[in-house]
C-alpha positions in Angstrom: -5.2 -15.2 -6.0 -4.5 -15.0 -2.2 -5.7 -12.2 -0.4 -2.7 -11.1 0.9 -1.0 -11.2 -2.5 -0.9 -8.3 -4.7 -3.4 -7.9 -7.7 -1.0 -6.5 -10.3 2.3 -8.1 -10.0 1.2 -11.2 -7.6 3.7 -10.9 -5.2 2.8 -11.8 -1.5 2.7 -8.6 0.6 3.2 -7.4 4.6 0.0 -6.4 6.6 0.1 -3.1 7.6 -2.8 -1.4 9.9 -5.4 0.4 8.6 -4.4 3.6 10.5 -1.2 3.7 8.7 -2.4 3.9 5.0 -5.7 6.2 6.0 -2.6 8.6 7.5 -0.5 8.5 4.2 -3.7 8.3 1.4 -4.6 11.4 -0.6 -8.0 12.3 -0.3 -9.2 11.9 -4.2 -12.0 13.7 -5.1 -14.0 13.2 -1.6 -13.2 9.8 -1.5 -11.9 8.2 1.3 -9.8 5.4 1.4 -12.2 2.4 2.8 -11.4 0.5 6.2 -10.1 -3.2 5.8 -7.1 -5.0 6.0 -4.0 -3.4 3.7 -0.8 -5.0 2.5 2.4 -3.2 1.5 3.2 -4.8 -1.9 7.1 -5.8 -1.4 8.0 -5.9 -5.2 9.8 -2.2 -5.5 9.3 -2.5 -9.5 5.1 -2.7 -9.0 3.1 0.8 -8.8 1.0 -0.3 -6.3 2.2 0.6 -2.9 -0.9 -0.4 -0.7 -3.2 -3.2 -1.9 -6.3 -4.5 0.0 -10.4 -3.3 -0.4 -8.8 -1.0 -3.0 -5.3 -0.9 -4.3 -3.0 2.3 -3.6 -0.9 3.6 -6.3 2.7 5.3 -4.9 1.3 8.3 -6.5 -2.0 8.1 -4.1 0.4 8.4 -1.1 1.5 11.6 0.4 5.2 10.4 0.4 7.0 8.6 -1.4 7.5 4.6 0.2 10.6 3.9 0.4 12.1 0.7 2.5 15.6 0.7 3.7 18.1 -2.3 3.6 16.4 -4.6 6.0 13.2 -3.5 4.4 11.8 -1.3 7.1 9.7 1.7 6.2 11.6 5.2 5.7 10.0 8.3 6.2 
């Protein structure tokens, strides 16, 4: 499977910086989330909101993702 697609449901995902999911990750059990490239997994039926060295469940975020119409981030 590609790299930039995403390991539970498949579907090819947008690169997002590394800054962005380090600022939304909850900090499990001392556990950092490690540095490396992330994608934003664009299938809004998958769990997985962030997938790259490890893959980010919507429940490991500190807000809910959410995209808007022309599927930009909303906050």
């Amino acid at each position: 499977m590609a790299e930039d697609c995403c390991p539970l449901c498949g579907q090819r995902g947008s690169p997002v910086p590394f800054s962005e999911v380090k600022r939304r990750a909850l900090n499990h059990c001392g556990h950092e989330v490690p540095e490396g490239q992330y994608y934003l997994c664009q299938n809004q039926d998958c769990p997985v909101a962030y997938f790259g060295p490890v893959a980010l469940s919507h429940r490991d975020l500190r807000q809910q993702q959410e995209t808007n119409s022309s599927g930009g981030e909303v906050e």
